[in-house]
C-alpha positions as CSV (number, residue, x, y, z in Angstrom):
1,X,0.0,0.0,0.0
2,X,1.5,3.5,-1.2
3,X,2.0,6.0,1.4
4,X,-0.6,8.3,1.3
5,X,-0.1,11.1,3.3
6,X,-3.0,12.9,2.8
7,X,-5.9,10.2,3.7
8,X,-6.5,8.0,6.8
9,X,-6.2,4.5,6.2
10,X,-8.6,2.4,8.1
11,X,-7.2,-1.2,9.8
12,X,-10.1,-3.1,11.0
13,X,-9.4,-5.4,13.8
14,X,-12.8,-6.6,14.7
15,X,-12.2,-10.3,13.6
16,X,-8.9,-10.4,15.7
17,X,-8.4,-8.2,18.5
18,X,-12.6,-7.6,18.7
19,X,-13.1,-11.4,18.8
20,X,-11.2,-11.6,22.7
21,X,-13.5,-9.9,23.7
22,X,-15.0,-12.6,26.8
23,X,-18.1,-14.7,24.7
24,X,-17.5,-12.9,21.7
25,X,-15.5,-16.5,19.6
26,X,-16.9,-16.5,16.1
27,X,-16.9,-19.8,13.9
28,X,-15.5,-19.4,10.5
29,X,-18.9,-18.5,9.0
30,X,-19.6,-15.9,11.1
31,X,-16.2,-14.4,10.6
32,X,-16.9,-14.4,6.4
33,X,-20.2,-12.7,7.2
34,X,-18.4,-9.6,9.1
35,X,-16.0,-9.5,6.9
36,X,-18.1,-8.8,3.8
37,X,-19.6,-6.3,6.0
38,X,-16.4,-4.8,6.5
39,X,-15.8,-4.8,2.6
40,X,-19.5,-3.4,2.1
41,X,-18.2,-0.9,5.1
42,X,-15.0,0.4,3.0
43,X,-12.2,-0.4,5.4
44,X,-8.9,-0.5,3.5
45,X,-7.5,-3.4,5.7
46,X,-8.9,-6.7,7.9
47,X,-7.3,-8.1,10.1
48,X,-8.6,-11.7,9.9
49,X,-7.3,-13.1,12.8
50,X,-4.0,-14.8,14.3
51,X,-3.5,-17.9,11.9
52,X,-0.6,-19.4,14.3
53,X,-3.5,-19.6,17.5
54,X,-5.5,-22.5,16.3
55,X,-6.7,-24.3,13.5
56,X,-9.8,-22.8,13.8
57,X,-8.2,-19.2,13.4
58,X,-5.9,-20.5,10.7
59,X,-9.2,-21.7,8.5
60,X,-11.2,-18.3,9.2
61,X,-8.4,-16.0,7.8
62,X,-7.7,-18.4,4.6
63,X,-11.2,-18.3,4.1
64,X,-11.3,-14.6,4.7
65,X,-8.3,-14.5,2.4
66,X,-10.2,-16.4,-0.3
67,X,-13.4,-15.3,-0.6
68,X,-13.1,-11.6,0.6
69,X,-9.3,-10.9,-0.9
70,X,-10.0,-10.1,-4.0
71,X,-8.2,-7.9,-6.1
72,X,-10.9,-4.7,-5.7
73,X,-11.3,-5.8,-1.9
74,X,-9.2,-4.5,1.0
75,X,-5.9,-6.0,2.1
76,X,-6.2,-9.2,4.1
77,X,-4.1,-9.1,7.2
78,X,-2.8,-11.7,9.4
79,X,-0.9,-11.5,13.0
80,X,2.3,-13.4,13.7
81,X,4.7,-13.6,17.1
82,X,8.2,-12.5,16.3
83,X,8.6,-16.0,15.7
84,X,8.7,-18.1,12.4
85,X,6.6,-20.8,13.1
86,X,4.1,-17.9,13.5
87,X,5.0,-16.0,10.1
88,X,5.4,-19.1,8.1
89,X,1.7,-19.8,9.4
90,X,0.7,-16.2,8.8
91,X,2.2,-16.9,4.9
92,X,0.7,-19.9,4.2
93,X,-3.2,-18.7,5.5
94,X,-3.1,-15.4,3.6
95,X,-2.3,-17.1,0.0
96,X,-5.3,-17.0,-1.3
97,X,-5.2,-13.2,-0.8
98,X,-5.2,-10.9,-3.9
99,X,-3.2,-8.3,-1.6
100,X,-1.7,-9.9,1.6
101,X,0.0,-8.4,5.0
102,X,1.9,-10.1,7.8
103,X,1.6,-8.1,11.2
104,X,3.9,-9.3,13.4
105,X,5.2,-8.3,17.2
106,X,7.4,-8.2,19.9
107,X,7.4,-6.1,23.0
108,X,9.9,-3.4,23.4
109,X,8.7,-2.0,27.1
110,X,11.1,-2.7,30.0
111,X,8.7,-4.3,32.0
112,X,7.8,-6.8,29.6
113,X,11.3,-7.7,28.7
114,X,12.3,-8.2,31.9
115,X,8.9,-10.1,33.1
116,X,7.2,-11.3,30.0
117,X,10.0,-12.4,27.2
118,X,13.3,-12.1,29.8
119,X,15.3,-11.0,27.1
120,X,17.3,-8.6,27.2
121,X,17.3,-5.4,24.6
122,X,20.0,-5.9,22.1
123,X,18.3,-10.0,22.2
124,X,14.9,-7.6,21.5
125,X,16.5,-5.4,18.4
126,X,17.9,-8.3,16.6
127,X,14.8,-10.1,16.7
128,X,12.7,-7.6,15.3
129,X,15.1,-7.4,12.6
130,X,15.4,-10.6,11.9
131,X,11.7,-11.3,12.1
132,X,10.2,-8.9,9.8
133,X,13.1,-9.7,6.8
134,X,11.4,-13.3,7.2
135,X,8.3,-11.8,6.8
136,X,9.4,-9.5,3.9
137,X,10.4,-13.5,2.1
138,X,6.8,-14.1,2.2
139,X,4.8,-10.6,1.0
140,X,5.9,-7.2,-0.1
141,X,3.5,-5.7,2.9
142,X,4.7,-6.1,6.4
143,X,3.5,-4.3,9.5
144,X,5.9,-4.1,12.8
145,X,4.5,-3.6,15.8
146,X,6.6,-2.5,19.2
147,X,4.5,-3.6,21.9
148,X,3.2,-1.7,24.8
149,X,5.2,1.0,23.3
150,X,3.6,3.7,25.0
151,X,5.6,2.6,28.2
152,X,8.5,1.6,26.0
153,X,12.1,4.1,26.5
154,X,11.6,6.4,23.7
155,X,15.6,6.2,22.4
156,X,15.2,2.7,22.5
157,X,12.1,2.5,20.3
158,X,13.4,4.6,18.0
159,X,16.4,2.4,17.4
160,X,13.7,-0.9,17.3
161,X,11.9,1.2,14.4
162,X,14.6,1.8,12.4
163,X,16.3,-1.3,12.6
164,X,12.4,-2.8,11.1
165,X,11.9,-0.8,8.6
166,X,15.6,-1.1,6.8
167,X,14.3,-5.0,7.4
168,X,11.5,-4.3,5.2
169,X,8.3,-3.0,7.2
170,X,6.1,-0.7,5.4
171,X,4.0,-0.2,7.9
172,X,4.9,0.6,11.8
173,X,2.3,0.5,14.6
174,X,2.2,2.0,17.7
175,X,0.4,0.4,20.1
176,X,-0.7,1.8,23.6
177,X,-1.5,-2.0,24.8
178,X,-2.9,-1.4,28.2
179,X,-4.5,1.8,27.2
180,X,-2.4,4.2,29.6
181,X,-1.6,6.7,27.6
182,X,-3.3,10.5,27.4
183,X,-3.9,12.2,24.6
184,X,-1.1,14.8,24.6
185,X,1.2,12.2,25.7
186,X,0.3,10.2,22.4
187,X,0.3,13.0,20.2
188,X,4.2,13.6,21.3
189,X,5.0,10.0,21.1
190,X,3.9,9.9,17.7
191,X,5.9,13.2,16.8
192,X,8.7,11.9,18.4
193,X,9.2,9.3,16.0
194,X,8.3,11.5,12.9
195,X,11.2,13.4,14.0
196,X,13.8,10.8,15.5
197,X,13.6,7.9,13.3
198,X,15.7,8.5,10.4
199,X,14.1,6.3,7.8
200,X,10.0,6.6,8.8
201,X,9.3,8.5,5.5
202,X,9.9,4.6,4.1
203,X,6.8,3.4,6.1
204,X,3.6,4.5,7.1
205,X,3.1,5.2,11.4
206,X,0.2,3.3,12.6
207,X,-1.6,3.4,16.1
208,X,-3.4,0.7,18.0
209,X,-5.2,1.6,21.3
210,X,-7.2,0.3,24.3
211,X,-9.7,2.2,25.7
212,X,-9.1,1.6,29.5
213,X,-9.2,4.7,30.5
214,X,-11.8,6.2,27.8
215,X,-9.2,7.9,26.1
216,X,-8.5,5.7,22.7
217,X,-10.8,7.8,20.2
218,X,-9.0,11.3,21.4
219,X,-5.3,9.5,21.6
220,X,-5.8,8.4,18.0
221,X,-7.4,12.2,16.7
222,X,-3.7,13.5,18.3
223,X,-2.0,11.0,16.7
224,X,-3.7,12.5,13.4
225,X,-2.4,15.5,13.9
226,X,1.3,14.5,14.7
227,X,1.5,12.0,11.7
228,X,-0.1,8.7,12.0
229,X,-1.9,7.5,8.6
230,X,-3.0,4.4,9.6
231,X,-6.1,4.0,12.5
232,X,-6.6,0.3,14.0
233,X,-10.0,0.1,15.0
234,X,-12.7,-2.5,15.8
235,X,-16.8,-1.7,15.0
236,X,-18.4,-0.8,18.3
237,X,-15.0,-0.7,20.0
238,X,-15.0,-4.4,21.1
239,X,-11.7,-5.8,22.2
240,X,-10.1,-7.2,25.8
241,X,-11.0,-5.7,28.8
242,X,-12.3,-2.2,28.2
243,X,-12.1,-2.5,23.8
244,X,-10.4,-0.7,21.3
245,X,-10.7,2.3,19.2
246,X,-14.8,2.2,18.0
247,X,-14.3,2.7,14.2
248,X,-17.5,4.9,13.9
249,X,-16.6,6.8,16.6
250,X,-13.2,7.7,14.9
251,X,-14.4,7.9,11.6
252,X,-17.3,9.9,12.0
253,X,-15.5,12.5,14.3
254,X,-13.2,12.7,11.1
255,X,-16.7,13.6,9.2
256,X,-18.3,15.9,11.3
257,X,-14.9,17.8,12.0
258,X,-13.2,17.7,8.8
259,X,-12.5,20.8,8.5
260,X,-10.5,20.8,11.5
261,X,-8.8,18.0,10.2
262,X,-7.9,18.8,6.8
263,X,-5.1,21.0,7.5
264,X,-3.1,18.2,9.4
265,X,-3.6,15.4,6.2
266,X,-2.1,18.9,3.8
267,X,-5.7,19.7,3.0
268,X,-7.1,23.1,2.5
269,X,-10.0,23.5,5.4
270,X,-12.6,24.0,2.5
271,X,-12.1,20.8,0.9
272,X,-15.0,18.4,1.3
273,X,-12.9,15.6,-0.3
274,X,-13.5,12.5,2.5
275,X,-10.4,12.1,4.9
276,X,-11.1,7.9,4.7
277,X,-12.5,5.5,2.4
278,X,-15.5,4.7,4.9
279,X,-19.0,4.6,3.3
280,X,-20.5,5.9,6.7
281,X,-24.7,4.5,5.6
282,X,-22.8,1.2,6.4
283,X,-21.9,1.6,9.8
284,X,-24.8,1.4,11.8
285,X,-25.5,-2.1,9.6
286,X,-22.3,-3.1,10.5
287,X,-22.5,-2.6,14.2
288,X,-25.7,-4.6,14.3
289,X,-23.9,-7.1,12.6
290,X,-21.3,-7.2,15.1
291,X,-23.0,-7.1,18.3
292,X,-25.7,-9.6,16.8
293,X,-23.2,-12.2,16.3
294,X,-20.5,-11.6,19.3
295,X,-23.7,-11.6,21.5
296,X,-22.1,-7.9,22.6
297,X,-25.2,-5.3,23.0
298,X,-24.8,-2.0,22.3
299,X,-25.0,0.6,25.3
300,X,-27.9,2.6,24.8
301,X,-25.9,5.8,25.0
302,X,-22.9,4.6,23.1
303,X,-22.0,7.3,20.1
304,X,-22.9,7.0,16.8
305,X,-24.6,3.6,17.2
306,X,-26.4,3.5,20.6
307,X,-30.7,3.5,20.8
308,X,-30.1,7.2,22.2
309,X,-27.4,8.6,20.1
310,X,-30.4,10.7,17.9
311,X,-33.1,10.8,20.7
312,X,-34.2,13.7,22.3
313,X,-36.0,13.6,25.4
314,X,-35.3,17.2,26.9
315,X,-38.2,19.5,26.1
316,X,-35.8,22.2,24.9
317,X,-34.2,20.0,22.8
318,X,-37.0,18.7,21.0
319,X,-38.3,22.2,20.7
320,X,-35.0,23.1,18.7
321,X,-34.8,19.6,16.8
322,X,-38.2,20.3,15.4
323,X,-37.7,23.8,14.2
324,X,-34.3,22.5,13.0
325,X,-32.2,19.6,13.0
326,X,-28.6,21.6,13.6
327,X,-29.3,22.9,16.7
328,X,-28.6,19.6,19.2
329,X,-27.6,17.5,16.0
330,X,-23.8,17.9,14.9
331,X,-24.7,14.8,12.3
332,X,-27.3,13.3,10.2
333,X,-28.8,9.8,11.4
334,X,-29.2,9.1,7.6
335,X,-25.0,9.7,7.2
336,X,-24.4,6.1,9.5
337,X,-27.2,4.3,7.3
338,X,-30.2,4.6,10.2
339,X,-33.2,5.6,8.5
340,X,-36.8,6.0,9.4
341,X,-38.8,2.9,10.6
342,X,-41.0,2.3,7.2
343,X,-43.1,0.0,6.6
344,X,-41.6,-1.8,3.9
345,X,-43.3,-5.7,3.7
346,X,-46.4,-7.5,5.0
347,X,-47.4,-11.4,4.6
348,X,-48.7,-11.0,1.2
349,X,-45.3,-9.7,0.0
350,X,-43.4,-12.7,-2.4
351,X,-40.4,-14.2,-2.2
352,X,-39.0,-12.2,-4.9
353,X,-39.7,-8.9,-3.3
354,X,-37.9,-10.2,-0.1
355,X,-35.0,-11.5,-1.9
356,X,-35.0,-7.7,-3.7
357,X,-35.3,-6.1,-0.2
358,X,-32.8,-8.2,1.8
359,X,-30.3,-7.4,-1.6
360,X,-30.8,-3.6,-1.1
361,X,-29.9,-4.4,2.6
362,X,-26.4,-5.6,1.9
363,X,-27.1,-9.6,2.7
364,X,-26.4,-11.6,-0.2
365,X,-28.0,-15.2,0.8
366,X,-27.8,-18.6,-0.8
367,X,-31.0,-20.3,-1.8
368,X,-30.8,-22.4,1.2
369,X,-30.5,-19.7,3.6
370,X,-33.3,-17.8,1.3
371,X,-35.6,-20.2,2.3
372,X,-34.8,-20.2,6.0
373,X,-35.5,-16.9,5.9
374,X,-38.4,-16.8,4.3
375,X,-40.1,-19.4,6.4
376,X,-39.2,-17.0,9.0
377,X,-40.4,-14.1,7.5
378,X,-43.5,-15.5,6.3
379,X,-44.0,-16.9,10.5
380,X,-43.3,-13.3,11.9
381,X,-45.7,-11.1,8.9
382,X,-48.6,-13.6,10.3
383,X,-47.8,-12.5,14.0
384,X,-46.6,-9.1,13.5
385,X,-48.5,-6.4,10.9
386,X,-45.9,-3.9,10.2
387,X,-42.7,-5.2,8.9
388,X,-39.5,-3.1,9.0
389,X,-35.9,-3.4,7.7
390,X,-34.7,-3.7,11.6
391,X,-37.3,-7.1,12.0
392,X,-35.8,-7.9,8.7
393,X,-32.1,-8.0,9.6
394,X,-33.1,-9.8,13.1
395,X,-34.9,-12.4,11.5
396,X,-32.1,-13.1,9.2
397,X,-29.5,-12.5,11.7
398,X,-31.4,-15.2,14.1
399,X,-32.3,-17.7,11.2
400,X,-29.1,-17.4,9.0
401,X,-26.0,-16.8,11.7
402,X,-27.0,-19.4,14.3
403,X,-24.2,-21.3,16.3
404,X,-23.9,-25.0,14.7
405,X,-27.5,-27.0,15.2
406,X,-26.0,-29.8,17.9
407,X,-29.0,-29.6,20.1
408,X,-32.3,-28.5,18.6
409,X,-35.0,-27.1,20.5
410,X,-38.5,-28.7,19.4
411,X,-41.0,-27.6,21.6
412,X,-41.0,-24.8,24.6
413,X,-44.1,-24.7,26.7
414,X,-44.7,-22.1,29.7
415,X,-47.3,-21.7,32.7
416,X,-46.7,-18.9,34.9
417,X,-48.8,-16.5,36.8
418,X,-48.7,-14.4,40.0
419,X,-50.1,-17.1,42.2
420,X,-48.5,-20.0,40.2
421,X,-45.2,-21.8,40.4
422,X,-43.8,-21.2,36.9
423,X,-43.3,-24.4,35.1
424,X,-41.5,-25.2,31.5
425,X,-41.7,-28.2,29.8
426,X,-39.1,-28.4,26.6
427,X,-38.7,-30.6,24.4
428,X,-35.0,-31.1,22.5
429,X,-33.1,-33.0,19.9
430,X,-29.9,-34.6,20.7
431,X,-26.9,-34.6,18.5
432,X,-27.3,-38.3,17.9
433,X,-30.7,-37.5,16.9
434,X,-32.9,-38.9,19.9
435,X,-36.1,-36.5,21.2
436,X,-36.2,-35.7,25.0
437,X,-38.8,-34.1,26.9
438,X,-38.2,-32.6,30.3
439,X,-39.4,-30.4,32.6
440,X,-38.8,-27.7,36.1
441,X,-39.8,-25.4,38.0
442,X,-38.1,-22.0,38.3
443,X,-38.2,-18.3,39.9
444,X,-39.8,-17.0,36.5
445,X,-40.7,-18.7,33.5
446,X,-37.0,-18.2,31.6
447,X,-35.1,-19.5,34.5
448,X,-37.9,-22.8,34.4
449,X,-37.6,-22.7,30.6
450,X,-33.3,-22.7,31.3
451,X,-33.5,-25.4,34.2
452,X,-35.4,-28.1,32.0
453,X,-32.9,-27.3,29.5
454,X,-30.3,-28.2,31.7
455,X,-31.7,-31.6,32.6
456,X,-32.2,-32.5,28.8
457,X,-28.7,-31.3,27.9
458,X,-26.5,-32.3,30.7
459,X,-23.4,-29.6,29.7
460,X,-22.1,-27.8,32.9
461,X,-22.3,-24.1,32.3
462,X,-22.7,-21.2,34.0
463,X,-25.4,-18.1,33.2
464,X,-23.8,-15.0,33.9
465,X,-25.7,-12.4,31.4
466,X,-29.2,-12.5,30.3
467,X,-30.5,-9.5,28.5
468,X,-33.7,-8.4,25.9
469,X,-34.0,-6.1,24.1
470,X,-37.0,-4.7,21.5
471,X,-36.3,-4.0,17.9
472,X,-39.1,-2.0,17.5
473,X,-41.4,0.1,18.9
474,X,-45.3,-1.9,19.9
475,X,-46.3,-4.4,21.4
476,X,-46.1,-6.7,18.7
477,X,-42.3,-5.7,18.6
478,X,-39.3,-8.6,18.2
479,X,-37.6,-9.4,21.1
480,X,-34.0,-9.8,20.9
481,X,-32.5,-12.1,23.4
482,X,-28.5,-11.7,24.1
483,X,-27.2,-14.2,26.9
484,X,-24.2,-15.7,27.8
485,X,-22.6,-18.6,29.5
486,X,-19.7,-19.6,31.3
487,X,-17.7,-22.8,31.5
488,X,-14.3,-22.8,33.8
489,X,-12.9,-19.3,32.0
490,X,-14.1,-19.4,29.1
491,X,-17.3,-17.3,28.1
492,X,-20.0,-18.4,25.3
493,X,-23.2,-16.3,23.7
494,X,-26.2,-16.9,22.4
495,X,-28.7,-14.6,20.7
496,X,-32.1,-15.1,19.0
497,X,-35.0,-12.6,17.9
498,X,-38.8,-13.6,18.5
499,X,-41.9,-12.0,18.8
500,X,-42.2,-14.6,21.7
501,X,-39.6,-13.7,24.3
502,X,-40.0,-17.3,26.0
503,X,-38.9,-19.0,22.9
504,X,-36.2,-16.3,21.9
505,X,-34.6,-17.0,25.1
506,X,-35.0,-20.7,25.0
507,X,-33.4,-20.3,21.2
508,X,-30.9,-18.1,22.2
509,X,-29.4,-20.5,25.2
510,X,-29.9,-23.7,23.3
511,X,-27.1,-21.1,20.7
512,X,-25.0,-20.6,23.9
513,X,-24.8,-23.9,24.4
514,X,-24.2,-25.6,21.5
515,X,-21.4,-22.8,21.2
516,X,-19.9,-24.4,24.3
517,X,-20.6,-28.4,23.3
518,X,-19.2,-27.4,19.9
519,X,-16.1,-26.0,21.1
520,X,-15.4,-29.5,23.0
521,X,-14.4,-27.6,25.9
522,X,-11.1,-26.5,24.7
523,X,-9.2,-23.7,25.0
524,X,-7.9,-21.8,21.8
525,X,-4.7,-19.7,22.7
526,X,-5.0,-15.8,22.1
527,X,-2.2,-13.0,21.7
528,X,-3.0,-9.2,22.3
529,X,-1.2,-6.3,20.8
């Protein structure tokens, strides 16, 4: 990728540093439907995921290669340890990639030399070297990143830098790993290697952040503005412990405040030229997306994409929204793709006028998965009158992006009521194909509905989140159900959209844990940058 100095390239990391996020593990189907999103969405790179972990994560960002990597797509990364078993791995998964990168890292802070690698700096230097000239054997696009460099020495990063790019990187990240850094204190790090590193007009500067102490959106705007070109983000900000940099929240502050911006990227303030290559109507799409399949809800007051982000509930605000949209409203909700709740198809509508719709949408489905969807469709128009795109994308989210089908629930059955002990009788299929019917008692009718589960299903597990939430307004709205479970440390979801909450939440842990019985119980390994 040239250097161009007078855009933002956009690095998504959703598929990689987004997926440890606790319960958010996607199967390798999942994974290909985000990252047509993401190619739908504009980003100029994906970061598929750490080929060298498992063979699980080694399949996903082949197949991400494969089918997304094309020569119009974006550029298909893959992360590697400093470490050749983990390039060589990184090489061989990204082949079938029109336009391939290899990221790979090493820590450079004194802490995590002495504690984490015990290695000593000179041992640190060469390795980096050595590393990303093996990488450079492989692909003509290499990214190098120092980690936790924001705690790293600075003369001592500098020489790391150097020493990578006369090895071949074209690209040089800056991570602040544990998200410690403040935004001034950013901004200079990031000068500071624009002006000490002698050969960083060979690659392009890079940041990475976490956002443990809210700060990643406003450390990466300073990094803008001292020289960085390259943003790594994830959609919605998902990531270990408190996230990453939210790519809507980056990209649409880059929008909204462009003229600010321009002068920094060698811009005249006027221009209205776009600082990235983002198609914004995709974001909010894209962040369903995401939290539909990661099981991660959205906070309701979250910008850009949260429920609230355009209401107005203030009387003085609604009075000034009314008479005109600019005075509490610095964007449009039509720029991130949210439009007005229309009515757009009813149970007389045909299959071809669904297909049409769910097109215009973005979803491109096989006949198979038509079907499913339609079934579905056709089940929720008879139930529910008014049919929006938002019950559109939940059915097909809920039909199309399940978890694998191991258990199959067949029948839920409820009987509840203020002077009666709630009972739920369920009926599943097994794996090996048997039917079994079972039943409990419980505090409510979801936690009977959970126990008789349980009894059918036999997997030890752990419910530590339950959540619903409406897709639209009424009473005849679909209920989204978001839950996850917990076995030893690992942490599995399961969501499902239903008029019927009872059997959402019945669907959506019978997803949880067939999540879990699918994964066999194992643990897949996981690296953070």
């Amino acid at each position: 990728m040239d250097n161009m100095a007078d855009r933002i390239i956009i690095l998504d990391t959703t598929l990689r540093d987004g997926e440890q996020s606790p319960g958010a593990t996607l199967n390798v189907d999942e994974k290909l439907t985000i990252a047509r999103s993401l190619a739908r969405l504009g980003v100029d790179i994906i970061e598929a995921g750490f080929p060298f972990a498992s063979p699980g994560d080694f399949e996903a960002v082949q197949q991400v290669a494969k089918t997304v990597g094309t020569e119009s797509g974006p550029v298909i990364c893959g992360l590697a340890r400093a470490i050749k078993n983990d390039i060589k791995a990184a090489a061989e998964a990204l082949k079938p990639a029109a336009k391939a990168r290899i990221h790979t890292f090493i820590s450079t802070s004194d802490i995590h030399l002495k504690y984490q690698l015990k290695k000593s700096r000179s041992e640190v230097l060469a390795i980096a070297e050595e590393m990303v000239a093996y990488a450079k054997s492989f692909v003509d696009d290499v990214e190098f990143s120092p980690m936790d460099a924001g705690r790293s020495d600075s003369e001592y990063l500098y020489q790391v830098l150097e020493r990578a790019i006369a090895a071949g990187a074209t690209t040089i990240n800056i991570p602040d790993t544990v998200g410690y850094t403040t935004p001034t204190e950013f901004g200079e790090l990031i000068g500071g290697i624009k002006a000490n590193v002698p050969n960083i007009d060979k690659a392009i500067i890079s940041v990475h952040g976490h956002n443990d102490l809210g700060l990643a959106v406003a450390n990466f705007l300073e990094a803008i503005k001292n020289g960085a070109r390259q943003l790594e983000c994830t959609i919605n900000g998902i990531g270990e412990r408190a996230g990453n940099t939210a790519l809507e929240e980056v990209v649409m502050a880059l929008v909204v405040r462009r003229q600010y911006f321009n002068p920094f990227l060698g811009r005249n303030p006027e221009s209205t030229e776009p600082l990235t290559n983002i198609d914004t109507k995709q974001i909010y799409k894209t962040s369903r997306l995401v939290s539909n399949l990661t099981g991660i809800g959205v906070q309701p007051n979250k910008a850009i994409v949260g429920a609230n982000a355009f209401a107005h509930e203030s009387g003085i605000h609604q009075d000034g929204v009314l008479k005109n949209k600019l005075t509490y409203e610095i964007m449009d909700a039509q720029s991130i793709g949210l439009t007005d709740n229309q009515i757009i198809l009813g149970k007389h509508s045909g299959r071809n006028a669904f297909r049409s719709r769910l097109q215009e949408l973005g979803y491109q489905l096989s006949e198979t998965e038509l079907n499913k969807a339609f079934i579905r469709f056709k089940d929720t128009a008879d139930k529910k009158k008014e049919i929006t795109d938002w019950d559109l994308e939940a059915i097909v989210n809920d039909e199309i992006q399940q978890a694998p089908e191991l258990f199959r629930l067949e029948l839920v059955q409820v009987s509840c009521g203020d002077r009666a002990k709630p009972t739920a009788t369920v009926t599943i299929r097994t794996p090996e194909g048997e039917e079994l019917t079972d039943a409990a008692i419980g505090t409510g009718p979801v936690d009977a509905v959970y126990k008789a589960i349980n009894r059918v299903v036999k997997v030890p597990n752990e419910l530590i989140e339950f959540s619903v939430q409406s897709v639209t307004a009424g009473i005849d709205a679909i209920g989204e159900v978001t839950i996850r479970l917990r076995y030893q440390d690992r942490v599995y979801s399961g969501h499902a959209a239903n008029t019927d909450i009872i059997t959402a939440s019945a669907r959506a842990y019978i997803g949880a844990l067939n999540r879990l019985y699918g994964a066999g119980l194992k643990h897949k390994t996981k690296q953070t940058v």
